[in-house]
C-alpha positions in Angstrom: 0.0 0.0 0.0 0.9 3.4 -1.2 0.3 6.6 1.2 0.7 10.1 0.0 3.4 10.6 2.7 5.6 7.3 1.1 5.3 9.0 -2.2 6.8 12.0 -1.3 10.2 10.9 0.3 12.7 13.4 0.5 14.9 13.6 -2.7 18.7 12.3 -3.4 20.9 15.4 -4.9 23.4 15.4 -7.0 25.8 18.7 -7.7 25.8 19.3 -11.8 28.2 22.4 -12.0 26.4 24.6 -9.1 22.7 23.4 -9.6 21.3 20.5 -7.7 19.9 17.5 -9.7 17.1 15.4 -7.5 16.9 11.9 -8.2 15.2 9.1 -6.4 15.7 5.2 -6.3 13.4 2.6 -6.0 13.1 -1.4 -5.8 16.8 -3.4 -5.6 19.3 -1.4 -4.3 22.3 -4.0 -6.1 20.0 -4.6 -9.1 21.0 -3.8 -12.9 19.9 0.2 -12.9 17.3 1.5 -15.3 17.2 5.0 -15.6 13.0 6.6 -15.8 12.7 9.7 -17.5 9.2 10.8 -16.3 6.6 12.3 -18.3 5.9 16.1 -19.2 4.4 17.1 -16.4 5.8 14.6 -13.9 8.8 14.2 -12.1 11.1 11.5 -10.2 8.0 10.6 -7.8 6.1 8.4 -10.5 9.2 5.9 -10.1 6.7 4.8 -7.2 4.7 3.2 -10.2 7.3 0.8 -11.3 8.9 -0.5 -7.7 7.1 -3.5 -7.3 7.9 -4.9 -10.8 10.9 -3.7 -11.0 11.7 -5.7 -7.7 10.7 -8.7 -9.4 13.0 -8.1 -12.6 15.8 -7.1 -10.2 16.2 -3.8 -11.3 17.5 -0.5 -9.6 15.6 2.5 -11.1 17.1 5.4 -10.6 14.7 8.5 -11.1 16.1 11.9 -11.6 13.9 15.4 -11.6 14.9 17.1 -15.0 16.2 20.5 -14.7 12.7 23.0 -13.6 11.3 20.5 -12.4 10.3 19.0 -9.0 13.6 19.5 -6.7 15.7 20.0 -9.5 17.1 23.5 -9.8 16.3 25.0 -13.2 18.4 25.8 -16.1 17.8 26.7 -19.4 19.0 23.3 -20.9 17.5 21.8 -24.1 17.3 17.8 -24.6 20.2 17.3 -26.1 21.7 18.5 -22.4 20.0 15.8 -20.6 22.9 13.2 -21.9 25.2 15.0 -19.6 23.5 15.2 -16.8 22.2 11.2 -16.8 26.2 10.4 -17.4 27.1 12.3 -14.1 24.4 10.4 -12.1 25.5 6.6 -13.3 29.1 8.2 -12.5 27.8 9.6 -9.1 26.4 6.2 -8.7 29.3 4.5 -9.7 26.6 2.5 -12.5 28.7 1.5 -15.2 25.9 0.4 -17.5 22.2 1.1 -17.8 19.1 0.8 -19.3 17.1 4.3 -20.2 13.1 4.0 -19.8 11.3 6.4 -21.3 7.2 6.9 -20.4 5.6 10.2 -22.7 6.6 13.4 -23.2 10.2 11.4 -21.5 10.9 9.8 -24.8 12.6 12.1 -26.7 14.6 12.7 -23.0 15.4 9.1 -23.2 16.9 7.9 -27.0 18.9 11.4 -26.2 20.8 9.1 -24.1 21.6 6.4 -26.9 24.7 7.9 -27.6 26.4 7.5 -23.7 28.8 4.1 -23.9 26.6 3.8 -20.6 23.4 3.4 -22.0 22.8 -0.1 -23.4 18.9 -0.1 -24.8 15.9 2.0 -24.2 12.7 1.3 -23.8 9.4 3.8 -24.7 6.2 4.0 -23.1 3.6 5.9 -24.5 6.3 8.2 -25.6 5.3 10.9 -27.6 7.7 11.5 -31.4 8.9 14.8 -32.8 7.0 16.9 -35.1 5.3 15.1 -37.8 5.9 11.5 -36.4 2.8 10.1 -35.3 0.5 12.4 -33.4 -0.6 14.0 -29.8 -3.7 14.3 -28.3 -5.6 17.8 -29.0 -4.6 19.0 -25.5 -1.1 18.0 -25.8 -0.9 19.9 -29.1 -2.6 23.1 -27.6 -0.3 23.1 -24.8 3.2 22.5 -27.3 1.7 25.0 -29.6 1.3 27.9 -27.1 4.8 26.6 -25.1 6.7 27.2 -28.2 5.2 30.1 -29.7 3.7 31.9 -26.6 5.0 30.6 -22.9 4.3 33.8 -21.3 0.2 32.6 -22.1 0.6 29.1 -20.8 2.5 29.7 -17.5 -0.6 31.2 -15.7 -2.3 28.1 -17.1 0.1 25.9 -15.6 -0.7 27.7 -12.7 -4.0 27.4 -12.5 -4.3 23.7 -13.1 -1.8 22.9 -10.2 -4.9 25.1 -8.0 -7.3 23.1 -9.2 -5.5 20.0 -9.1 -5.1 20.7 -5.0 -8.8 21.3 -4.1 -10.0 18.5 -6.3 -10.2 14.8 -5.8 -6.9 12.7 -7.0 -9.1 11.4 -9.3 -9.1 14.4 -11.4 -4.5 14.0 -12.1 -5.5 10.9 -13.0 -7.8 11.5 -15.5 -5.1 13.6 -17.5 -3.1 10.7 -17.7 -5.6 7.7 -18.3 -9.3 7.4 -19.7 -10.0 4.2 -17.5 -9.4 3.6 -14.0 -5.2 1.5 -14.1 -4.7 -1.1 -11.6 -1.7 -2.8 -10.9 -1.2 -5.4 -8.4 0.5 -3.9 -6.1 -1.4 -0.7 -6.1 -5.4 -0.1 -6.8 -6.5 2.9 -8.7 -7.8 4.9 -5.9 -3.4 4.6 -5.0 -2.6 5.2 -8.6 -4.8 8.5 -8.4 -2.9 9.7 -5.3 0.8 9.1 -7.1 -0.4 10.3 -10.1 -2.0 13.7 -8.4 1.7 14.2 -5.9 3.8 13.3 -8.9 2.4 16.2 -11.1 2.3 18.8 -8.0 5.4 18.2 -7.4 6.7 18.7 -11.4 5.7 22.2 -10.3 6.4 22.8 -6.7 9.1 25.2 -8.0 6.8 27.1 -10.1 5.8 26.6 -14.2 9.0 27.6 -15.9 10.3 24.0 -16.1 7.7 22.4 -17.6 7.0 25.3 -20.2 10.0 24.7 -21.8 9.7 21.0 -21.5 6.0 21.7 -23.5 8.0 23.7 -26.2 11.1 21.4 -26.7 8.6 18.8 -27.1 6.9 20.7 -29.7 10.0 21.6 -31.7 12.2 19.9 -34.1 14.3 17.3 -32.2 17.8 18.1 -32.4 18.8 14.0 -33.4 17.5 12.5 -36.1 15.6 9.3 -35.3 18.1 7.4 -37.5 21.1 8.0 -35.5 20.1 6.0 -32.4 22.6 3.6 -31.8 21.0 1.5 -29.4 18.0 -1.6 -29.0 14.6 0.3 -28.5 11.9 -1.2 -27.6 8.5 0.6 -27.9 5.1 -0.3 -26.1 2.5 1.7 -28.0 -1.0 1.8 -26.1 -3.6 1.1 -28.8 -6.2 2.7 -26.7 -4.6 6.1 -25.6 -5.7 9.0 -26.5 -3.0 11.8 -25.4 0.0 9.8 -27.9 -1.7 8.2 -31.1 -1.4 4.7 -31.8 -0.1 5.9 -35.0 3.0 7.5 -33.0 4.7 3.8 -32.0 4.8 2.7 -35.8 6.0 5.4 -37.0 8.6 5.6 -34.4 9.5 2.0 -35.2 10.1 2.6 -38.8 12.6 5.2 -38.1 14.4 3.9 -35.7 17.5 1.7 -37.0 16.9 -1.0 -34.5 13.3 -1.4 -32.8 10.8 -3.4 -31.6 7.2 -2.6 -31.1 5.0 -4.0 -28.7 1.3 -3.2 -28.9 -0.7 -2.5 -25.4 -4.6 -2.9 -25.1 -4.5 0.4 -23.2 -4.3 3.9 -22.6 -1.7 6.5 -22.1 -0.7 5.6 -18.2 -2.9 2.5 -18.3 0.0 1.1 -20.9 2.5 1.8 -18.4 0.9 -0.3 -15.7 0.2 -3.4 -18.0 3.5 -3.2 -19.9 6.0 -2.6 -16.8 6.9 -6.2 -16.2 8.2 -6.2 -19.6 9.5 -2.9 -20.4 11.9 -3.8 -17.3 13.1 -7.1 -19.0 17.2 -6.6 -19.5 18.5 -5.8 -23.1 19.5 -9.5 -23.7 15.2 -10.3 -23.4 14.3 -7.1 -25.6 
């Protein structure tokens, strides 16, 4: 069982050049480490999620806070940054080799990663693709639209759903993330609500700024082209979600060198639930 204050352990930190990095850990402490790149919004505290099955596949996940968001000081850093600061956590870790796991608006976050000598495979959840790749829900393209061409309009939005989301019921997180109620079984949804509604305050404790700009790099041109990822990637593509198209995993797959799909029968966060056991299998199983 899940309680809000579990959720919200204090953060690990890590000192990137004069700005503090937060990361978490969950399940096996000596297990093979899988780095999570959370969604956009989210943050390190949605780890929570994956620690029972990654218990059972032996698996460390490490979960850091990208830069602006939850206890992660901000800087104005782009994707292609994120590399860097991954490499310094494994090497503050003393992890030598890793898998990268990547669940929505993470993806792009995660194949950035491909080319550390780290990084061995990643895996994609419901990740979203670059412009013109498969498809985003009409939210999610309202949001990148006015992130990239007008932030100043969507901060005070930001704003305002973080104020609703604290005077309504979890349920109401949850329902940005997943059309059904998920269930897992180690948490039921009523659990999955409360992670869902902590993880996403906590993306913006430290105000909107963070996950603005993670709305607009999302919505830009990615700086790597699909066809340079030097890695395994596996993709699990819900066939029911509505935020990331169905359409966005096979396209995805047909431009990346060396891929794998896997179709879900689920939604957005619902595919991350069913597909955990297997999207924490080791690269030699992929």
């Amino acid at each position: 069982m899940v309680s809000v204050s579990t959720i919200d352990a204090d953060p690990q930190y890590l000192d990137r050049a004069g700005r503090r990095l937060a990361y978490a850990t969950y399940s096996d402490p000596t297990g093979r480490p899988v780095v999570f790149c959370h969604g956009t919004p989210g943050s390190r505290l949605l780890g929570r999620l994956l620690d029972a099955p990654a218990a059972r596949r032996g698996v460390r996940l490490v979960s850091p806070d990208r830069p602006g968001i939850g206890a992660s000081d901000d800087a104005p850093v782009g994707i292609d940054d994120w590399p860097a600061d991954v490499a310094a956590l494994l090497e503050h870790l003393d992890v030598e080799s890793a898998g990268v796991l990547g669940f929505s608006g993470g993806a792009p976050f995660a194949l950035s990663c491909h080319r550390l000598d780290a990084v061995e495979s990643v895996t994609l959840v419901s990740g979203t693709g670059p412009p013109g790749v498969g498809g985003a829900g009409r939210a999610q393209r309202a949001m990148g639209t006015l992130a990239r061409y007008a932030p100043w309009l969507l901060s005070p939005f930001v704003r305002l759903q973080r104020w609703v989301l604290r005077r309504r019921d979890p349920s109401a997180a949850l329902d940005l993330l997943a059309d059904e109620p998920p269930e897992t079984d180690a948490l039921s949804t009523d659990e999955i609500a409360r992670l869902v509604e902590t993880d996403i305050l906590a993306a913006t404790a430290g105000g909107p700024d963070g996950v603005v700009r993670e709305l607009g790099l999302l919505a830009e041109p990615w700086p790597f082209d699909l066809d340079s990822v030097s890695v395994p990637v596996t993709v699990f593509q819900g066939q029911r979600d509505t935020n990331v198209t169905p359409a966005t995993g096979e396209a995805l797959v047909r431009r990346l060198p060396e891929a794998t799909l896997e179709r879900v029968d689920s939604d957005h966060l619902g595919t991350l639930c069913v597909a955990a056991p297997r999207a924490l299998r080791g690269p030699t199983l992929v």
